[in-house]
C-alpha positions in Angstrom: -33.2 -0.8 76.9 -35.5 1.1 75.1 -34.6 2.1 71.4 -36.6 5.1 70.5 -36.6 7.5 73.4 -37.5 11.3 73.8 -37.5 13.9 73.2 -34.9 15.7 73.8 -33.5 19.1 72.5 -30.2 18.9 69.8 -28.1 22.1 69.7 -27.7 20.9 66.0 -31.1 19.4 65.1 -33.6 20.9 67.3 -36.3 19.0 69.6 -36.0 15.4 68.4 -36.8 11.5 69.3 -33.2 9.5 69.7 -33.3 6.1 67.9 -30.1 3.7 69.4 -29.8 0.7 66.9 -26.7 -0.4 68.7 -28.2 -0.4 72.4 -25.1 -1.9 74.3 -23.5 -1.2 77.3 -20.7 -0.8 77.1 -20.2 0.7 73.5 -19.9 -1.2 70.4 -18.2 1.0 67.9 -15.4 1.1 65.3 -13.6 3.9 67.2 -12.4 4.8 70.8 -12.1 8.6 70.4 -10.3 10.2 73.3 -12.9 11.9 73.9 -15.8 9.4 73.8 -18.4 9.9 76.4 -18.4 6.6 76.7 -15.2 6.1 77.9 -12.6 3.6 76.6 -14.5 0.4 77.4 -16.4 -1.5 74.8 -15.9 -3.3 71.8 -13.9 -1.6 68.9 -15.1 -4.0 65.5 -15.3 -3.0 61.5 -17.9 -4.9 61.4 -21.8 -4.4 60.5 -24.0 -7.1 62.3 -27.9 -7.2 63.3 -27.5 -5.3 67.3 -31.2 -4.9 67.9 -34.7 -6.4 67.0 -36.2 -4.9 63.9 -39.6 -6.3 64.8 -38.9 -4.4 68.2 -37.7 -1.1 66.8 -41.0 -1.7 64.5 -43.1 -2.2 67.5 -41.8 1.2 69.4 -42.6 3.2 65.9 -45.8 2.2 66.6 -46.4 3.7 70.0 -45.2 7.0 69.0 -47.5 9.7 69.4 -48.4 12.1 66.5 -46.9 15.1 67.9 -43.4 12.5 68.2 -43.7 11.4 64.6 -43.5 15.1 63.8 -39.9 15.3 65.3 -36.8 14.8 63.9 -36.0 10.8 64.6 -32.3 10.8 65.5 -30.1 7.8 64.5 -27.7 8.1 67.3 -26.2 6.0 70.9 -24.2 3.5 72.2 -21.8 3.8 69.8 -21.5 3.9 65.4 -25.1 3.8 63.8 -23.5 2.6 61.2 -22.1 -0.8 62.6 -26.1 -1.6 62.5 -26.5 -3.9 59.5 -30.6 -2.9 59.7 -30.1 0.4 59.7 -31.2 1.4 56.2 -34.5 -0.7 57.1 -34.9 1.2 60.3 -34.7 4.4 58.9 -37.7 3.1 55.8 -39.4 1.5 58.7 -39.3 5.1 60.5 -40.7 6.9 57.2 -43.2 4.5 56.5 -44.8 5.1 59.6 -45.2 9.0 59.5 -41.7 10.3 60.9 -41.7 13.7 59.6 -37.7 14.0 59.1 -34.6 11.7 59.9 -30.6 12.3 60.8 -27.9 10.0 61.2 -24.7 11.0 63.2 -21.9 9.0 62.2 -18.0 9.0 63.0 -17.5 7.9 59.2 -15.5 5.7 59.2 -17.0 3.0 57.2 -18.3 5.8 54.3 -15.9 3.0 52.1 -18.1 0.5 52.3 -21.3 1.0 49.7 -23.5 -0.4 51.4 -23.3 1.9 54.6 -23.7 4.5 52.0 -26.8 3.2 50.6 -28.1 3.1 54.0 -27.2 6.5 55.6 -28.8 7.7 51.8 -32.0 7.0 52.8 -32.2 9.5 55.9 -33.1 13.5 55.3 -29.4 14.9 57.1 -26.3 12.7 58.2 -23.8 14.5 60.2 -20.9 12.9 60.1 -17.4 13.4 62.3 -13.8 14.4 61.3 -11.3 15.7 63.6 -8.1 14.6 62.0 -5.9 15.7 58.8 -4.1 13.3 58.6 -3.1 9.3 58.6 -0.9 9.6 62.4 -3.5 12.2 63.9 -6.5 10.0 63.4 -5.2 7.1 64.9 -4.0 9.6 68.4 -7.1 11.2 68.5 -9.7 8.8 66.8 -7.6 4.9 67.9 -9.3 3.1 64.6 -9.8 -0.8 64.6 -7.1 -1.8 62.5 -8.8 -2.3 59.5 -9.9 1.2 59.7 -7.8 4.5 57.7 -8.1 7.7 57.6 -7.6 7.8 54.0 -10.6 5.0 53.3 -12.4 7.3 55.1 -11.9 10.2 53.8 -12.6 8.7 50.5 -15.7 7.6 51.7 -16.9 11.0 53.4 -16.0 12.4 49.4 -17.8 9.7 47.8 -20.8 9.6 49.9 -21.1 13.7 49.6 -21.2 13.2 46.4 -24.0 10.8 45.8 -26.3 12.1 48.7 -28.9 14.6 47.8 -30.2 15.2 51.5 -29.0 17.6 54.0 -24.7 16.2 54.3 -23.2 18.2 57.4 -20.0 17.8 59.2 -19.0 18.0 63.6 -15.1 18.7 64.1 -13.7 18.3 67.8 -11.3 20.5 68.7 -8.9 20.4 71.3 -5.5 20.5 72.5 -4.6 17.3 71.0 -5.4 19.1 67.1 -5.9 22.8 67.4 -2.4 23.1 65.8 -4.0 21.1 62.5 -7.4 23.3 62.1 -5.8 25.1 58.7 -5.5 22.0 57.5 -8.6 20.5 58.8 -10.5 23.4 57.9 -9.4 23.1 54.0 -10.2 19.7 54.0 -13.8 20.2 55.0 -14.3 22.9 52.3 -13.1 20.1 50.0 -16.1 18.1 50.7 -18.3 21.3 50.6 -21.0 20.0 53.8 -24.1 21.9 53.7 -22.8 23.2 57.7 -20.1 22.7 60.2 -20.7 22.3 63.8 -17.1 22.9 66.0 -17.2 21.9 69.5 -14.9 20.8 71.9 -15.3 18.2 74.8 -17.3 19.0 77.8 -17.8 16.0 79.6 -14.8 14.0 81.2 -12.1 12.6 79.1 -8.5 12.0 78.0 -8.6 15.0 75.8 -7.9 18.2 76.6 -11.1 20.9 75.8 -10.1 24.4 74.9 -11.6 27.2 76.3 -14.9 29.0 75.0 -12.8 31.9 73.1 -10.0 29.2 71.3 -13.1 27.5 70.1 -14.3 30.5 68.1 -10.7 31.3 66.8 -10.4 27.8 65.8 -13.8 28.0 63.8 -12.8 31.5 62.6 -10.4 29.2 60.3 -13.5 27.2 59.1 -15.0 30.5 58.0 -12.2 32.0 56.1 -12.4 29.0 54.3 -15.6 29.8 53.1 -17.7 27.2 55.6 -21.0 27.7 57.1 -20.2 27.3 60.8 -22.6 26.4 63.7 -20.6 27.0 66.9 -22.1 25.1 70.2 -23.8 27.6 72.7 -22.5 30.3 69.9 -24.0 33.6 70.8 
């Protein structure tokens, strides 16, 4: 599997190169969202540990062209970026050879942990996931390793938006399983003040249950009232 592959266009970032520093099949991640594209197979671990070759992640930097280097390089894949113990040395290895700009997409859900958050500090934007408001939601909709709460997690997404000095956004799910918790949802995202808020709900076959185009923009109608920048997908 290749790591760096591309490019594609984002409804969030733009045209962009994907980097996967998990490349697994299936998933490796610290989640099983109900809505995972993925599915529910793969291995669920709190756990960072080496998934790919740095020396081969260096040697595909190498064989980008100019016009690829001038893209946005997407930390992204087969599950939690995060989980990648290299990652932070990725993303330097990525600047040092010419990428223009770098993003991370992360379900946060090791933001505790100060050494993911030394990592993820070194990209340009991190958009990173929340679709719960509480202790008993996140674990229906997000199913957590064990190890993992909602409330370390949340205390990481604060502490982390706090330290960063990049571009910090947020992506909320939302769907049947937590429309009826988007008040509260919505003022805890204000609390962490991202820079933007992307809503979308699932398109692609699940266990959850999407909503249709018009409840997604009533449900990030209560994003707005809070005050939020909102980014709706396909919004027109």
């Amino acid at each position: 599997m290749k790591t760096i592959y591309g490019p594609m266009n984002s409804w969030r970032v733009g045209e962009c190169m994907n980097a996967d520093p998990i490349c697994r099949t299936p998933k490796i991640c610290s989640l099983d969202c109900i809505y995972c594209m993925f599915g529910s197979s793969g291995f669920v671990a709190p756990k960072r540990s080496n998934l790919i070759s740095t020396e081969s992640f260096f040697n595909e930097l190498a064989a980008l062209t100019p016009k690829e280097k001038g893209l946005t390089l997407r930390f992204t894949g087969a599950g939690e970026p995060t989980l990648a113990m290299n990652l932070g040395g990725m993303v330097d290895a990525a600047k040092g050879a010419g990428v223009r700009h770098t993003a991370i997409l992360t379900n946060s859900s090791i933001l505790d942990k100060i050494d993911v958050r030394d990592d993820l500090k070194k990209a340009d934007m991190i958009i990173a996931k929340i679709d719960a408001c509480d202790e008993k939601e996140f674990e229906r909709i997000n199913r957590p390793h064990p190890e993992i709460s909602f409330s370390h997690m949340l205390q990481g997404l604060r502490s982390f938006r706090s330290e960063f000095k990049g571009s910090m956004r947020l992506q909320v799910m939302v769907m049947e399983e937590n429309k009826g918790s988007m008040d509260e949802l919505a003022r805890i995202c204000q609390d962490v003040s991202p820079d933007i808020i992307y809503v979308s709900t699932p398109t692609r076959p699940s266990h959850a249950k999407a909503l249709s185009r018009k409840a997604v923009l009533e449900e990030a109608k209560r994003f707005e009232r809070q005050g939020c920048q909102v980014s709706v997908q396909g919004r027109v």
